[in-house]
C-alpha positions in Angstrom: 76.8 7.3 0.2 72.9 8.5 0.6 70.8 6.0 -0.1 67.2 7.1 -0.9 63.7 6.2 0.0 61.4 6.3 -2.3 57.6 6.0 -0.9 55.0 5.3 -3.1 51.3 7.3 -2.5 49.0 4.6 -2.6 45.5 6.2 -3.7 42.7 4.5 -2.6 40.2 2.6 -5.1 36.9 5.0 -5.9 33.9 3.8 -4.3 31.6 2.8 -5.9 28.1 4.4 -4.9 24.9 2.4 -5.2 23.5 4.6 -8.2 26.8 4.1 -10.1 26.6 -0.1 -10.0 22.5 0.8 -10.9 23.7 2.7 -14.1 26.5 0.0 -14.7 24.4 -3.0 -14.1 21.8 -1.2 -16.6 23.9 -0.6 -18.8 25.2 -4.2 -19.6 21.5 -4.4 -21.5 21.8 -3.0 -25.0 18.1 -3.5 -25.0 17.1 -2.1 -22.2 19.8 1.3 -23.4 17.6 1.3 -26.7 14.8 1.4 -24.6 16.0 4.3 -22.8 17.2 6.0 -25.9 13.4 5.7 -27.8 11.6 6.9 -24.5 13.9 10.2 -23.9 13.7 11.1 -27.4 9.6 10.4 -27.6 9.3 12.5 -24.4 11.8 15.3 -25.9 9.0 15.5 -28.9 6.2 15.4 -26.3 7.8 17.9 -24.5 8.3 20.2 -27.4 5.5 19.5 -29.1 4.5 23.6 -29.2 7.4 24.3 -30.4 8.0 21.5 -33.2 4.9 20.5 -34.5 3.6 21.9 -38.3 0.1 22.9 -36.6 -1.8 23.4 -33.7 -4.8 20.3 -33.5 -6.5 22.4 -30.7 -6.9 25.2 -33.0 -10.1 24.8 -34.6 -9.3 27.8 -37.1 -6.6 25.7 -38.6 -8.2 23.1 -39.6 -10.2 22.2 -42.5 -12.4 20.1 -43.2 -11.7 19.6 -47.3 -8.2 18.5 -46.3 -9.4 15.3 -44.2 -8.5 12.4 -44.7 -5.5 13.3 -47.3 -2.7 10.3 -47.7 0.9 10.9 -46.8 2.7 13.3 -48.9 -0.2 15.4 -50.2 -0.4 19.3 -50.0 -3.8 21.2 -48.8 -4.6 24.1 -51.1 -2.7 26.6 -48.9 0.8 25.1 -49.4 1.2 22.7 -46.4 3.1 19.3 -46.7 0.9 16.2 -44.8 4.2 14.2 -44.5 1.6 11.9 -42.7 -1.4 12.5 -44.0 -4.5 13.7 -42.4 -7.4 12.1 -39.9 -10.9 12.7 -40.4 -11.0 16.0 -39.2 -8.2 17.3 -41.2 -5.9 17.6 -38.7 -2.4 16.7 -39.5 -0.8 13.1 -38.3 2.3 14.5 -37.3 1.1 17.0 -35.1 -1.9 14.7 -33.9 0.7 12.3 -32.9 3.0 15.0 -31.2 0.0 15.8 -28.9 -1.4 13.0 -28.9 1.4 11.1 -27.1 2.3 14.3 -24.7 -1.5 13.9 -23.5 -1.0 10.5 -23.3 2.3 10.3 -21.6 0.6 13.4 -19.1 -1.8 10.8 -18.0 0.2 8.1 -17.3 2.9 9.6 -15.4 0.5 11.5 -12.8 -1.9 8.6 -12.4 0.7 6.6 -12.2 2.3 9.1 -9.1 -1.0 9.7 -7.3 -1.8 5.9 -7.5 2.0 5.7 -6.1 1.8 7.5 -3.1 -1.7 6.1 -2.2 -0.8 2.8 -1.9 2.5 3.5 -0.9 0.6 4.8 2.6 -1.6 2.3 3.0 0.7 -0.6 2.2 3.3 0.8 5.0 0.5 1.0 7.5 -0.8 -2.0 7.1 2.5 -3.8 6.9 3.6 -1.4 10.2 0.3 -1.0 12.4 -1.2 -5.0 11.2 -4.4 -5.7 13.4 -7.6 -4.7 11.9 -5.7 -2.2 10.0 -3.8 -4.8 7.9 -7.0 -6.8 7.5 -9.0 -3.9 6.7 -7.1 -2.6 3.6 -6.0 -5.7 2.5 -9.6 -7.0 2.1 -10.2 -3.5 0.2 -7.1 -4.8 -1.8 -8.3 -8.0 -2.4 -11.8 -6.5 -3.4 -10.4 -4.3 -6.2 -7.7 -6.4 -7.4 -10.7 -9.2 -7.9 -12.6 -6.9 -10.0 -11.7 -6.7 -13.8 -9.5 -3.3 -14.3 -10.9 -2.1 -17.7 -14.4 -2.9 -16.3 -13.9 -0.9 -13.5 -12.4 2.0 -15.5 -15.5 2.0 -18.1 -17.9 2.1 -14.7 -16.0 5.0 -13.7 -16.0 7.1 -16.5 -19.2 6.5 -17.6 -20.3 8.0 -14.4 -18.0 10.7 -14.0 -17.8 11.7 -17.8 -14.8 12.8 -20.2 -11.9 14.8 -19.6 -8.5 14.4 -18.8 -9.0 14.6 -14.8 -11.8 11.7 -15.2 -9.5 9.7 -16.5 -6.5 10.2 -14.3 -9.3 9.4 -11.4 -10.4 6.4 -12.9 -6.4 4.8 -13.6 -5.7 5.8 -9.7 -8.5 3.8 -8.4 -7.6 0.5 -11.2 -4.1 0.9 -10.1 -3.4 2.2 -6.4 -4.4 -1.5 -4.9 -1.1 -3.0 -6.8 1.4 -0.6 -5.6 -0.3 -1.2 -1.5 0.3 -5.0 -1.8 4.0 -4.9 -3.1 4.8 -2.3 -0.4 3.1 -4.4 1.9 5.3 -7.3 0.9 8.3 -5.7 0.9 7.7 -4.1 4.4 6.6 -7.0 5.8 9.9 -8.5 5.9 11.3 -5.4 7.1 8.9 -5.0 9.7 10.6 -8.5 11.6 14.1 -6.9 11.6 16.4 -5.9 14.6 16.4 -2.1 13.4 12.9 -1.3 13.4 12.7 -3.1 16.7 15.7 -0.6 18.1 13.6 2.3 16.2 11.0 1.9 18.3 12.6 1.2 21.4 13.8 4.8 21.1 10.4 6.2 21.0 10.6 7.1 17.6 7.5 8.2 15.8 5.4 6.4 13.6 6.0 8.3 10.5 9.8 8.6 10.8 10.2 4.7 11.2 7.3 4.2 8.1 9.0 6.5 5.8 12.4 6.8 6.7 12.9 3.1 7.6 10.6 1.2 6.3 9.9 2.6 2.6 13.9 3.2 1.5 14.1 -0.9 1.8 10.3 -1.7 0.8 11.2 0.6 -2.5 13.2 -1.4 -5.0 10.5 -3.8 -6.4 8.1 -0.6 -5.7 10.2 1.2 -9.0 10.1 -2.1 -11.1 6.1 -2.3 -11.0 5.5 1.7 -11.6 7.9 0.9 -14.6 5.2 -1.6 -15.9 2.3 0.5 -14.3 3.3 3.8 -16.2 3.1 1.4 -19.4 -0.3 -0.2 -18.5 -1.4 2.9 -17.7 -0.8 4.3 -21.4 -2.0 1.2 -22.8 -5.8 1.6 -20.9 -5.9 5.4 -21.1 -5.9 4.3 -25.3 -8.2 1.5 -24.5 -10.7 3.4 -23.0 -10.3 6.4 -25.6 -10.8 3.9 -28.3 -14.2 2.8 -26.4 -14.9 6.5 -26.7 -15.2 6.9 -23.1 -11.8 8.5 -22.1 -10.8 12.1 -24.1 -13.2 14.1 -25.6 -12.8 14.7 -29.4 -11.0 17.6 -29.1 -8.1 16.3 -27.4 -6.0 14.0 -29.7 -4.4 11.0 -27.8 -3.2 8.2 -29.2 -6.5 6.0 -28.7 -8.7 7.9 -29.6 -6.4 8.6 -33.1 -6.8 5.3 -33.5 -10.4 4.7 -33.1 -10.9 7.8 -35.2 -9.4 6.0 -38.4 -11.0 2.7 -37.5 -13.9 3.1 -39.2 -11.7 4.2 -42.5 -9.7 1.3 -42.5 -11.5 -1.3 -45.0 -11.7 2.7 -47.5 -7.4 2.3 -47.6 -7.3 5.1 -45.3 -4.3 2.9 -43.3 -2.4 5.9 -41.7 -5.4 7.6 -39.5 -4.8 4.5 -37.0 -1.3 2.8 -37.7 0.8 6.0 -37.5 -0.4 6.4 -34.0 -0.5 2.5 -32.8 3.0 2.5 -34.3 3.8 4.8 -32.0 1.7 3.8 -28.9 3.6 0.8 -29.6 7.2 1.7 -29.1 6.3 3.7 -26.6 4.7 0.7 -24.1 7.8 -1.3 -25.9 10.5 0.8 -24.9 9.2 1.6 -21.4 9.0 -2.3 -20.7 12.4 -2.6 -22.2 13.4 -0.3 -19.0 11.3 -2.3 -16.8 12.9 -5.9 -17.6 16.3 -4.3 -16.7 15.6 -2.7 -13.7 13.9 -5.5 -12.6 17.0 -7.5 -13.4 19.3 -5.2 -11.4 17.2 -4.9 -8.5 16.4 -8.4 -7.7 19.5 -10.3 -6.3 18.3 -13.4 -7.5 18.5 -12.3 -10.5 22.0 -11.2 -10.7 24.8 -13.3 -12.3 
């Protein structure tokens, strides 16, 4: 009589990797995935904004001035459907918007990086070196972060003039202070640990133990604020457009399309500026969306 021995292969759980609890912790906000799902598609239309929109609002030899101002709906003499009307010049919304929110979006994203990785630097040094280096550029801090942003911004540009790369200069300097003090913060308490102690008792050199010891644990809340930074960012780049001292006319962003059908709003003409704050609105909406979540599944204290 055999008897038989059956052994059971016992396969070991999956592991769960840090990114994949981020994506399910995220994922537990149906807001927050709204969010998500309105910012990927707006930046698929910014994106493809050559390729999808009616007409070309750079192209001065398209436009016409006897079609300004049309409502939504109407047809120019040529044929051509205004789905959303026209703005003053008689460029049409829907490709306005289109480029508008690309230029926009443009704007946000690389002020928002450059203003990043300078305060990223000096928050790490002065967190890591202290001394007069810590006292130096958190005084600087201190200085701009006690100085009105959207002041600041309007002193900038009116001395350095209109154009995309003015404004991007002028969002890095309002911003860049923010970003050095929450580094600073975060690396503070990471400075008083046992590891970065043992780093540099094995003669290590400054720049590995700043960036590959430091930063990595300083960076969590660092993502939550350039969530919210990328969106203030698009909200003052419209600011200062409506002010008329960000783009120049000839390049549609979402500001100046409203300020440009500002002036026609008491005439009925409605769509010139809502259109576009309709859709600078979801835009900073959805973005915070993101931002709230992430902030959520970052913070432990903040985890259920």
């Amino acid at each position: 009589m055999s008897t038989v021995i059956e052994t059971a292969v016992v396969k070991p759980a999956p592991v769960s990797t840090p990114f994949r609890q981020f994506v399910s912790r995220f994922a537990e906000s149906r807001a927050a995935l709204a969010g998500l799902v309105i910012f990927v598609t707006i930046l698929i239309l910014a994106i493809a904004a050559p390729l999808i929109a009616p007409t070309d609002p750079y192209d001065l030899t398209k436009v016409d001035i006897i079609d300004n101002r049309l409502p939504p709906g109407s047809q120019s003499l040529d044929g051509t459907t205004y789905w959303l009307g026209t703005d003053g010049l008689g460029r049409d919304m829907v490709s306005a918007m289109l480029y508008g929110i690309r230029i926009s979006l443009f704007v946000a994203v690389s002020s928002g990086v450059v203003a990043l990785l300078i305060g990223m630097v000096l928050g790490l040094s002065a967190a890591y070196f202290g001394g007069i280096v810590d006292t130096l550029i958190m005084r600087l801090v201190d200085l701009k972060l006690g100085f009105p942003s959207v002041l600041l911004a309007l002193l900038l540009l009116a001395a350095l003039g209109k154009g995309v790369d003015k404004i991007i200069i002028a969002i890095v300097v309002v911003q860049w202070a923010t970003y050095a003090r929450v580094v600073r913060a975060g690396a503070l308490v990471e400075r008083s640990k046992e590891y970065v102690d043992a780093a540099q008792g094995l003669a290590l050199g400054h720049m590995r133990v700043l960036f590959r010891h430091l930063l990595p644990n300083a960076l969590p809340p660092l993502i939550v604020v350039g969530t919210v930074q990328i969106a203030n960012a698009i909200a003052l780049e419209s600011t200062l457009s409506f002010l008329g001292l960000g783009l120049p006319p000839t390049e549609p962003s979402l500001g100046l399309l409203i300020a440009n059908g500002f002036d026609y709003m008491l005439s009925g003409k409605y769509w010139i500026s809502i259109y576009p704050g309709i859709v600078l609105l979801v835009t900073i909406l959805s973005i915070n969306l993101m931002g709230d979540q992430v902030r959520d599944v970052l913070n432990p204290r903040l985890q259920k």
